[in-house]
One Martini backbone bead per residue (centre of mass of N, CA, C, O) as a GRO file, in nm:
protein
  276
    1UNK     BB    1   3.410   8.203   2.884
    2UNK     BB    2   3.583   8.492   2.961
    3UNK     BB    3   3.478   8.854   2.916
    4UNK     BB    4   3.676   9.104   2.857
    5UNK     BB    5   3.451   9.342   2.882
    6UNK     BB    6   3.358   9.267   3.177
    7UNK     BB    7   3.641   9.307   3.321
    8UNK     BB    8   3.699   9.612   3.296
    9UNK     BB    9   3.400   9.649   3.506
   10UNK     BB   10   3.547   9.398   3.687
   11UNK     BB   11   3.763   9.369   3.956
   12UNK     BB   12   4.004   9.110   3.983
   13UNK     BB   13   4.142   8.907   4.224
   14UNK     BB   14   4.474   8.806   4.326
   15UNK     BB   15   4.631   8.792   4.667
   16UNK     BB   16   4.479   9.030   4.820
   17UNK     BB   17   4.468   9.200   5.129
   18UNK     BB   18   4.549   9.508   5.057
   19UNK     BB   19   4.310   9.780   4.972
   20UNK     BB   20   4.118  10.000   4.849
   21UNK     BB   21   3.818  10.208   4.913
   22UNK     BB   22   3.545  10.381   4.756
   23UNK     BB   23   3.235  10.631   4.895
   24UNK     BB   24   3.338  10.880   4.709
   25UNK     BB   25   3.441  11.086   4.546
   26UNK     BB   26   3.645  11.219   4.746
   27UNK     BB   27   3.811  10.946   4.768
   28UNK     BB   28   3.906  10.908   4.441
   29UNK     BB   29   4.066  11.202   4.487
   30UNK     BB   30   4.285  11.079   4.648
   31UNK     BB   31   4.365  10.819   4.537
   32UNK     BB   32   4.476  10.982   4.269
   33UNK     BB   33   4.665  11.193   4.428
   34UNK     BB   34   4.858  10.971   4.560
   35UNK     BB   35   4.932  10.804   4.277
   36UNK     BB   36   4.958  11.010   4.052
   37UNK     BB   37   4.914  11.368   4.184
   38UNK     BB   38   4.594  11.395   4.042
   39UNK     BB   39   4.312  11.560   3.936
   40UNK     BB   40   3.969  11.597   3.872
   41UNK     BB   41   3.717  11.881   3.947
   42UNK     BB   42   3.448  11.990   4.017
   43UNK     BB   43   3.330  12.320   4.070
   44UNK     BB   44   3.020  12.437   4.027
   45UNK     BB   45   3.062  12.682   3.812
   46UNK     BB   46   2.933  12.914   3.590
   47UNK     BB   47   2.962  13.049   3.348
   48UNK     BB   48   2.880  13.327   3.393
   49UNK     BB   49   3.143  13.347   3.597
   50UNK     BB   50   3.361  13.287   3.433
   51UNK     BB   51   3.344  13.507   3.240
   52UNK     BB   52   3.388  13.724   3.475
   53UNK     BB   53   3.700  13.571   3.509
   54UNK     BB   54   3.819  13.656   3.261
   55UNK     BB   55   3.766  13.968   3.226
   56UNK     BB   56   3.939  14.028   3.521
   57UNK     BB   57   4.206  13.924   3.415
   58UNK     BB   58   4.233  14.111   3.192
   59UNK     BB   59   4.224  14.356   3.387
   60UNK     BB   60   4.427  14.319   3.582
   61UNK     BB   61   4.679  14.283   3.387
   62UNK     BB   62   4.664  14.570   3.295
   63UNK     BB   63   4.718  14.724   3.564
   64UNK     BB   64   4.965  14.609   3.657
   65UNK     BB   65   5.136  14.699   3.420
   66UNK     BB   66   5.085  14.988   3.463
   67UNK     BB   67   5.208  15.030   3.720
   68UNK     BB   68   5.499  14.868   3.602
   69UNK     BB   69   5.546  15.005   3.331
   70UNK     BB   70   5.488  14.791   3.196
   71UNK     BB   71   5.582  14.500   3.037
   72UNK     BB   72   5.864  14.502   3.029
   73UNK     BB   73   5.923  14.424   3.328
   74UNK     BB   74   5.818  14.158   3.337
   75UNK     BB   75   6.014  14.039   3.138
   76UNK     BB   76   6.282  14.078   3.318
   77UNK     BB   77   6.112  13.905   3.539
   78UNK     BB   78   5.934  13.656   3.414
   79UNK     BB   79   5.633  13.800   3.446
   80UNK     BB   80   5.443  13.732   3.249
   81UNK     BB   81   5.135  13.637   3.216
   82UNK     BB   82   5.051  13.731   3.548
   83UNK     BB   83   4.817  13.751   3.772
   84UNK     BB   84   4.881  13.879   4.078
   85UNK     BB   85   4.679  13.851   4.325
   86UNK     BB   86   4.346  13.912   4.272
   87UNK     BB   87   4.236  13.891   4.572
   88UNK     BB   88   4.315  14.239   4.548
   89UNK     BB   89   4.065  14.324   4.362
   90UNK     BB   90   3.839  14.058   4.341
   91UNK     BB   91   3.622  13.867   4.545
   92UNK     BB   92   3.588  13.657   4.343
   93UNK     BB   93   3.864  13.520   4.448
   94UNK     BB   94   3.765  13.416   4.694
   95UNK     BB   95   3.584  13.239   4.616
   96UNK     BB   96   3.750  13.055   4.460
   97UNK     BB   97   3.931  12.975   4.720
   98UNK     BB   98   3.652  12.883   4.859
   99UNK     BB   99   3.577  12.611   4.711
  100UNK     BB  100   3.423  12.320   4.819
  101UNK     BB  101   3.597  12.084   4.675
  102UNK     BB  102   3.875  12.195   4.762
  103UNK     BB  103   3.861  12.176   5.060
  104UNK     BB  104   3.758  11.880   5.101
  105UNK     BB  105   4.064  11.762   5.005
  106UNK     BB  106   4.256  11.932   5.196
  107UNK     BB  107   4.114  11.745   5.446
  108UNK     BB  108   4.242  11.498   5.339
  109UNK     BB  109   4.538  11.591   5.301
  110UNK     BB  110   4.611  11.821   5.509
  111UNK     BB  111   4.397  11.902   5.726
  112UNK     BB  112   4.211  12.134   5.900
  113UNK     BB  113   4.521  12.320   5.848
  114UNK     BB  114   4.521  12.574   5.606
  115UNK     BB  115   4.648  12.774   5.337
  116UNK     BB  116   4.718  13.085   5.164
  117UNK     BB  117   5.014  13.090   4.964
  118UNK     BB  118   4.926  13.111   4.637
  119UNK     BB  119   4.706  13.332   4.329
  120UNK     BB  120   4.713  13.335   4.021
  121UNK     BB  121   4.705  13.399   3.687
  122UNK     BB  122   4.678  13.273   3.382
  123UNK     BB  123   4.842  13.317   3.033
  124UNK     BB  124   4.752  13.192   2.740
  125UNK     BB  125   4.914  13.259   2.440
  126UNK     BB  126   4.892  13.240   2.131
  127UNK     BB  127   5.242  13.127   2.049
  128UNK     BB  128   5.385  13.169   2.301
  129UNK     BB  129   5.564  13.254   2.577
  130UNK     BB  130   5.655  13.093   2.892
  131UNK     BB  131   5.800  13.021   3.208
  132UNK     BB  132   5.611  12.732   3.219
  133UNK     BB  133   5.721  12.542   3.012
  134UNK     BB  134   5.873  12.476   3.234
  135UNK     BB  135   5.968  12.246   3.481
  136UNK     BB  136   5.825  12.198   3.793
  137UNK     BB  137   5.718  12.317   4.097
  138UNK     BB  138   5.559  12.494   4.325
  139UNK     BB  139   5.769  12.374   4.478
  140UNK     BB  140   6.073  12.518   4.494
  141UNK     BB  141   6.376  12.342   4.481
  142UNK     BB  142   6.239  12.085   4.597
  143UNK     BB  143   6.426  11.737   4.700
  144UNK     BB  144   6.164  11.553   4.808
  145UNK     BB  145   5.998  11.328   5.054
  146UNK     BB  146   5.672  11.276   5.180
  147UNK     BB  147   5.430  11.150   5.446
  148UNK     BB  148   5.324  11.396   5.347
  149UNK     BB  149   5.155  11.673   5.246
  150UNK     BB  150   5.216  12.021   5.201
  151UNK     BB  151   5.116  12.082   4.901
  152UNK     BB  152   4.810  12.212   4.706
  153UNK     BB  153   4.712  12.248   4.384
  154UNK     BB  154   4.498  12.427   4.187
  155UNK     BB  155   4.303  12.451   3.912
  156UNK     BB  156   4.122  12.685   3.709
  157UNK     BB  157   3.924  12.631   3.425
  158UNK     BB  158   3.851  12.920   3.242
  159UNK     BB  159   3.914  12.714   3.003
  160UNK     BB  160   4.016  12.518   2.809
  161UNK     BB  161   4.193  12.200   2.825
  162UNK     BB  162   4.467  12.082   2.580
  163UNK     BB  163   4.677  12.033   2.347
  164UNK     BB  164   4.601  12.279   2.207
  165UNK     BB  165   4.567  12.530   2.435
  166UNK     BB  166   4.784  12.415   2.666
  167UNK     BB  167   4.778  12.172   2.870
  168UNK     BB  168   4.868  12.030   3.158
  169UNK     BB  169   5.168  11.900   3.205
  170UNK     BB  170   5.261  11.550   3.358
  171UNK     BB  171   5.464  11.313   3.582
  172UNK     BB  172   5.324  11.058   3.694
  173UNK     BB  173   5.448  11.041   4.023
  174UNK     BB  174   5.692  11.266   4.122
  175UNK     BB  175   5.578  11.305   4.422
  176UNK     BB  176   5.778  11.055   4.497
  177UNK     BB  177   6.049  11.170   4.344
  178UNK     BB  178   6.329  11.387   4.438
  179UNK     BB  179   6.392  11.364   4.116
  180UNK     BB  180   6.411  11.445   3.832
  181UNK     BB  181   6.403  11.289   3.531
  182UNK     BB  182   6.496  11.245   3.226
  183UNK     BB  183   6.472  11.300   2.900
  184UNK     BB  184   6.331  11.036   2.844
  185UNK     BB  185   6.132  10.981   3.012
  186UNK     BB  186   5.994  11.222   2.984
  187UNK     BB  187   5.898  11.227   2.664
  188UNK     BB  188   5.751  10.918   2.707
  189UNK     BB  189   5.566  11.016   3.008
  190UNK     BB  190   5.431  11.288   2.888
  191UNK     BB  191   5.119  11.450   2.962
  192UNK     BB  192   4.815  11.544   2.942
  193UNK     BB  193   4.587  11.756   3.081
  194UNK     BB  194   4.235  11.743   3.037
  195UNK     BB  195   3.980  12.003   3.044
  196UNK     BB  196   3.715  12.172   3.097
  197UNK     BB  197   3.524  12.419   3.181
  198UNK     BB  198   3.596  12.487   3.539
  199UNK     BB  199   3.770  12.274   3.596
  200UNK     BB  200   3.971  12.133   3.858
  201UNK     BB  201   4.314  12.106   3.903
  202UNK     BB  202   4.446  11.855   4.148
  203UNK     BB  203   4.809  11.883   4.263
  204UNK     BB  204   5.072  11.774   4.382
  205UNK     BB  205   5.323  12.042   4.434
  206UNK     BB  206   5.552  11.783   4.365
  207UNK     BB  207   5.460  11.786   4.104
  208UNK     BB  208   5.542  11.747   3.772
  209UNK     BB  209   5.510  12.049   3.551
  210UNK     BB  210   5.370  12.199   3.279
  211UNK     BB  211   5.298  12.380   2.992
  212UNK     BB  212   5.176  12.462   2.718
  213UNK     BB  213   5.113  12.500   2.386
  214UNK     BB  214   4.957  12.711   2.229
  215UNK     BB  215   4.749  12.614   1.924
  216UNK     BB  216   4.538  12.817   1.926
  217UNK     BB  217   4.273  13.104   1.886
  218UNK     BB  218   4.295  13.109   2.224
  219UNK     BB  219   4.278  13.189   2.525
  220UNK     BB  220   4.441  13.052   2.801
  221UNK     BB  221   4.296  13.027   3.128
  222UNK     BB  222   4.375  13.063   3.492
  223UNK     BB  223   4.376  12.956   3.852
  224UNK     BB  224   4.616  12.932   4.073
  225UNK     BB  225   4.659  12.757   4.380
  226UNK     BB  226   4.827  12.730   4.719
  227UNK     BB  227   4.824  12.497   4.916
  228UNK     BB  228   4.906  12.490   5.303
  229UNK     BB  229   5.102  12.427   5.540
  230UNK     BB  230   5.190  12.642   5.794
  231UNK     BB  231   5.458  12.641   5.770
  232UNK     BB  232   5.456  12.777   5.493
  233UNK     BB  233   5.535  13.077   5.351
  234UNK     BB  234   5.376  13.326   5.213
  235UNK     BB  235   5.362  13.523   4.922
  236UNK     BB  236   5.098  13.673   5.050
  237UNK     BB  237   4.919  13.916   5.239
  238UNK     BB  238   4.602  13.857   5.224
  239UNK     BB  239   4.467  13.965   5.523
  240UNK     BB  240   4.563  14.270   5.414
  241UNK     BB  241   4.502  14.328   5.091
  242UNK     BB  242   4.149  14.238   5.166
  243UNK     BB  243   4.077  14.474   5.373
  244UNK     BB  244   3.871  14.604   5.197
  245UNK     BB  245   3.628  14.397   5.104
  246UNK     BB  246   3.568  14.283   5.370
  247UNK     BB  247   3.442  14.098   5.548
  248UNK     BB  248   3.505  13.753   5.732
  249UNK     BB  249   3.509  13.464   5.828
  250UNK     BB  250   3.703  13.283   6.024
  251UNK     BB  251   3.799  13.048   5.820
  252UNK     BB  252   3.892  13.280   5.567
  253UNK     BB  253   4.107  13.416   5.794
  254UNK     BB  254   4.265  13.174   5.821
  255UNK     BB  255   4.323  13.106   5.507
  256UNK     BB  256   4.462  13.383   5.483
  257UNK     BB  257   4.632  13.420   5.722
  258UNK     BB  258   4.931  13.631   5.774
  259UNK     BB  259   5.037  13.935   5.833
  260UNK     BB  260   5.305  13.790   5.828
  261UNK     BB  261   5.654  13.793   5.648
  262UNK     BB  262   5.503  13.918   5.361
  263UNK     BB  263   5.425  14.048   5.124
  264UNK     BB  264   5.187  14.311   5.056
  265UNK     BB  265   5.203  14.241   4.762
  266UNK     BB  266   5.274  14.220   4.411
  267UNK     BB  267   5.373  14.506   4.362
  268UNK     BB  268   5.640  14.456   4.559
  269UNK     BB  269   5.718  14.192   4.474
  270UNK     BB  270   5.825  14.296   4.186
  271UNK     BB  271   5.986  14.557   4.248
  272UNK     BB  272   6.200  14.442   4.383
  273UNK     BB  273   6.286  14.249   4.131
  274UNK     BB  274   6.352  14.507   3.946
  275UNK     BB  275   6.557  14.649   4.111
  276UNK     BB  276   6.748  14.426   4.084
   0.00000   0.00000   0.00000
């Protein structure tokens, strides 16, 4: 007879000629972000490094709040609890954003060219609300799928993510569907992606997802990145922004994009919007 717990770890199949097969990590994260929309990737970076990015996510929302005349002009236009565009605060941010495990799976996915779109840091207060709680793509407002991913978001956890401190809900495979589904499918259907501190939450930006409630006595950062091909334009002008930091190499330069035709600052991408 045959052992059943054998079979868990034995994968046999009957009639199938056409497979996946997978020859290293990056193979497994590409074929699991096809299949689900997401993967969970070491980032490699050490708690020392991440204290330090912990301590700066809170420097910097507190700046850039005294600059916009206080955190209640934030919620005016939803931005509360996000620190925008770090890295144009601290080069540490640009670090983080040329991560080589996340560059690694964008060339498997999106081929050899793409940009840096977008790269907030999240803070999720225990308790409190967030307009990330509700469900959405990171491509905002569009309905379609396509035969290649247009943009991959990162996320990289810089505390635990779980269920009690709000970890990323996600409804599995909606990358794949052009419609939101049913307030019962979702109910029925959402899971939490749990993961350690470091690790990166790297998903299909056509996923639907949201922000858990934090319940728990610590906050919970992130850093996301929005990586796309070149055709979609930047939400902020990073390679103007970081000018100020110092030179970097041909590579870098190219991920950061062009100078042209988005906000100068987040500073002003909210200004704009506070005006209104």
């Amino acid at each position: 007879m045959t052992n059943p717990l054998k079979l868990d770890h034995n994968v046999l199949t009957h009639a199938i000629k056409d497979r996946n097969y997978v020859n290293s990590n990056i193979d497994l994260h590409v074929e699991e972000l096809k299949i689900k929309g997401y993967t969970i990737v070491e980032s490699g970076l050490d708690i020392k490094f991440l204290d330090y990015v912990r301590l700066r996510i809170d420097e910097i929302y507190k700046e850039q709040c005294e600059n916009l005349g206080g955190e209640l002009n934030l919620e005016k236009i939803n931005d509360k609890n996000i620190a925008r565009a770090p890295s144009a605060h601290d080069k540490i941010f640009i670090d983080i954003a040329m991560n080589k495990p996340i560059h690694d799976i964008c060339k498997r996915m999106l081929g050899e060219y793409f940009i840096l779109m977008s790269q907030n840091a999240i803070i999720n207060k225990p308790g409190t609300d967030h307009y990330q709680f509700t469900w959405h793509r990171d491509l905002n407002y569009q309905h379609y799928t396509s035969s290649h991913p247009l943009a991959l978001s990162a996320l990289l956890c810089i505390d635990p993510f779980s269920g009690k401190t709000g970890g990323t809900y996600v409804l599995e495979g909606t990358h794949l569907q052009k419609e939101f589904p049913s307030d019962q499918y979702v109910v029925k259907n959402q899971i939490v992606v749990e993961a350690p501190i470091g690790s990166i939450i790297v998903f299909d930006s056509m996923l639907f997802h949201r922000t858990g409630l934090n319940q728990s006595n610590i906050i919970r950062r992130a850093v996301n990145h929005i990586i796309t091909v070149p055709m979609i334009a930047q939400q902020y002008k990073f390679s103007s922004m970081v000018e100020h930091l110092g030179d970097f190499d041909e590579y870098t330069k190219r991920f950061l994009g062009s100078p042209v035709g988005t906000a100068i600052s987040a500073f002003e991408w909210r200004k704009t919007r506070i005006d209104r």
